[in-house]
Every structure is written in C-alpha cells, then in structure tokens.
C-alpha positions in Angstrom: 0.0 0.0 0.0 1.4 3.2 -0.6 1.6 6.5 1.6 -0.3 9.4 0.9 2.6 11.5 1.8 -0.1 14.6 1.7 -2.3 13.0 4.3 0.8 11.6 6.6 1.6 16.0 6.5 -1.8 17.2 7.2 -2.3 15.0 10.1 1.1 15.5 11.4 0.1 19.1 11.5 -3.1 18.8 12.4 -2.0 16.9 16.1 1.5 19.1 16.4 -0.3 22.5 16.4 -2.1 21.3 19.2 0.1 19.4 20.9 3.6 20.0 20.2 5.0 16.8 22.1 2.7 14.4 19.7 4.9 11.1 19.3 5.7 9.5 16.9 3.3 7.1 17.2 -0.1 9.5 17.7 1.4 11.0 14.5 1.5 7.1 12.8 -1.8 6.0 14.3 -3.5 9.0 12.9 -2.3 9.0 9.8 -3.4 5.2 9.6 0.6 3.6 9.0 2.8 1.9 10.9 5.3 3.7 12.8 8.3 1.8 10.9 6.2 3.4 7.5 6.5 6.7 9.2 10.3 6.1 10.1 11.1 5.1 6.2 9.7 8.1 4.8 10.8 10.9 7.9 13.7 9.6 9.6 13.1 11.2 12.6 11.2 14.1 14.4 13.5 16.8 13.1 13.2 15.5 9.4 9.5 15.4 9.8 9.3 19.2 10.7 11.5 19.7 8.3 8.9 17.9 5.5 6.2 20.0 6.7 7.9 23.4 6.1 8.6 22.2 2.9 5.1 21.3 1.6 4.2 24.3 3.7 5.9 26.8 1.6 5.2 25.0 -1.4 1.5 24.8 -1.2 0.9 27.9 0.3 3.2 29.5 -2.9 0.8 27.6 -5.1 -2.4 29.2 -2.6 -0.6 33.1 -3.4 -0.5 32.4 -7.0 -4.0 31.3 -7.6 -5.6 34.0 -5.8 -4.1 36.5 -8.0 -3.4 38.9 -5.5 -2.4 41.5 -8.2 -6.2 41.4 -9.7 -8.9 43.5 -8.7 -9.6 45.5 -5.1 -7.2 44.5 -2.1 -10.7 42.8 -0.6 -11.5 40.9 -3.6 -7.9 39.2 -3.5 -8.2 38.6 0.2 -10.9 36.5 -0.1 -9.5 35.0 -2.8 -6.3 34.2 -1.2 -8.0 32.7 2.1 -10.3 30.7 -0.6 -7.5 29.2 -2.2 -5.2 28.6 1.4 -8.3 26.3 3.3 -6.5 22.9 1.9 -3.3 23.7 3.2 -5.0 25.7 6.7 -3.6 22.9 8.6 -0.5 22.6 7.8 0.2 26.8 7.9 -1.6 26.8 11.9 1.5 24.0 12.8 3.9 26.3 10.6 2.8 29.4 12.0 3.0 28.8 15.4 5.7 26.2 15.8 8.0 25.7 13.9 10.6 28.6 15.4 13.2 25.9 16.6 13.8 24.7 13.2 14.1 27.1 10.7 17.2 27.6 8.8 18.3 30.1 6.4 17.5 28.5 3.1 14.0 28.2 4.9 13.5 31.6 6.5 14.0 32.9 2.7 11.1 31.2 1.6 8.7 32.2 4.3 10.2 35.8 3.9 8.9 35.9 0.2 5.4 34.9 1.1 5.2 37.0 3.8 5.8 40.0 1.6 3.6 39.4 -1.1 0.7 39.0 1.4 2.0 42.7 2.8 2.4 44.2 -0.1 -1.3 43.1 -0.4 -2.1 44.7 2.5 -0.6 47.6 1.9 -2.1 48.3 -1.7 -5.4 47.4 0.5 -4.4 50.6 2.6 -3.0 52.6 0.1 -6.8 52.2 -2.2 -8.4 53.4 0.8 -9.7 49.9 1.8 -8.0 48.8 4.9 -7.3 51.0 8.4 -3.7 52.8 8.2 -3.4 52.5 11.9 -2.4 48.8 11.9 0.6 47.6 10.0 0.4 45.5 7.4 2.6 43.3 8.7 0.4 43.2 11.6 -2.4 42.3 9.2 -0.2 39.5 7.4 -0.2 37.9 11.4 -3.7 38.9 12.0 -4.7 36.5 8.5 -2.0 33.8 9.8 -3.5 33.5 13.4 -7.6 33.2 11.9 -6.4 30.9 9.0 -4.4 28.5 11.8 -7.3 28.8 14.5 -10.2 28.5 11.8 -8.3 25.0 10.5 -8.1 23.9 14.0 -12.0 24.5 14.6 -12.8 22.2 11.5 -10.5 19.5 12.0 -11.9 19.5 15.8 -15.4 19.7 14.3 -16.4 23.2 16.3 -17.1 25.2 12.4 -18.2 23.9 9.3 -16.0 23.9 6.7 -18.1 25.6 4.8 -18.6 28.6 6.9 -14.7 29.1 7.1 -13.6 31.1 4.6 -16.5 33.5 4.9 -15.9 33.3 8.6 -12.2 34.3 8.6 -13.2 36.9 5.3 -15.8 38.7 7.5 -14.2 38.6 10.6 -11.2 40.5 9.3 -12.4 42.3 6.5 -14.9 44.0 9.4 -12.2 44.6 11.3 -9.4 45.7 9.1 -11.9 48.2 6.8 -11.1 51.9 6.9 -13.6 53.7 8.0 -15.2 56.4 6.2 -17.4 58.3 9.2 -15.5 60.9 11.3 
C-alpha cells in the first residue's frame, strides 16, 4: 500500500499544532501507517518538521498564486487568497506557530517571500483606501496567519463547518481591518 505523503503531513500538522509533544506514534496511528512506514519516509522528528515546512511553503506559494493577488480590489484578493489557502489551513496553523526551533536560512528565505507578497497586499489594500492605516500590514499578514491556523483547528476538531470558514475568517477580518469612512 502506498503512503499518501499529503495525508501523513496534514495530520502530522493537524495533532503538532495542538500538541507539540505528539509522538511519533499519535502521529502514525492518525495518519493510519505503521510507525516503521513513518520512520522510512521521515527519519526522525527533526526531518518530519523539516517535510512539513517544505510542503508548507510549497502549497501555500501555489495558494498566493491562484488568488491572483495583483487582480482586482485588495478585498476581492483577500478573499481569494483565504479561498485558495483552506486545503493547506492545517498545515500553515502547525507552521505558523511552531516551527521557530527549526528554521534555517534556506528556509526563512522562503517564508520571507510569502510573507511579503501578502504585505504588499495589504498595503495596496491601505494605500486604495480599503483597509485602516493604523495597523501595520505586517500586523495584518499575522492577524490572516492567526484566523487561518485557528479557523483549520476548529474544522479539524469539528467546532465550524468547513463551509462557513472562509467566509468566517473573510468577514471577521475584512470588518475589522476596513477603513472607516465616518469621522
């Protein structure tokens, strides 16, 4: 039988950012292998991590381009962009909040472009008169992060429907991060 690589992620994720001293074997059991078929394909804890950041960075890249974050009002490609991050939720609320002790370098660089395209969104959203001035857009880039992380957490744990998420985390920020027009 082969190993959904994907899945073994996901799940690994899914119990880490709750837990961050998950074994092993809670990762194994969940993901429905052996803990030997974990070991051959992550050859330890460290390498696991390591895996995650990976497919992290890489699916969340892919999430960034097809949102289009270029096109249309800085709202419009919000929504967009949380639309087109929900698969990989999971795995970004483990990378977000956990993962400090084992960045590198070569790692850092990757998070630091995403990180700035989803500013520089922000900040067009500011500069079109769209979102409040007062909060930085990096703070806004960690403000998306923390509902995206926490709204993945509730579905996996069954408190939201999926399909109330993205409007969910959309409305919830979007409300809070709109400029407002009234003096």
């Amino acid at each position: 039988m082969a190993v959904d690589r994907e899945r073994v992620l996901k799940e690994a994720a899914a119990l880490l950012t709750r837990r961050a001293t998950t074994s092993m074997d809670e990762i194994a059991r969940a993901a429905g292998i052996s803990r030997a078929t974990l070991h051959r394909h992550f050859a330890g804890r460290d390498a696991l991590i390591r895996a995650l950041e990976e497919h992290g960075i890489a699916q969340f890249g892919q999430a960034l381009d097809t949102a289009r974050l270029e096109e249309g009002d800085a709202p419009a490609a919000l929504r967009r962009l949380i639309a087109a991050s929900e698969p990989v939720a999971a795995v970004l609320a483990f990378l977000f909040t956990e993962n400090q002790l084992f960045e590198g370098g070569e790692v850092n660089a990757g998070w630091a472009e995403l990180d700035a395209r989803i500013t520089a969104l922000f900040r067009r959203g500011q500069d079109e008169g769209h979102f409040r001035i007062d909060l930085s857009p990096a703070w806004l880039t960690e403000a998306l992060y923390g509902l995206m992380g926490a709204g993945a957490w509730a579905v996996h744990e069954g408190r939201v429907a999926r399909n109330d998420l993205n409007h969910s985390i959309a409305e919830l920020l979007l409300g809070g991060i709109r400029r407002s027009m009234e003096k």
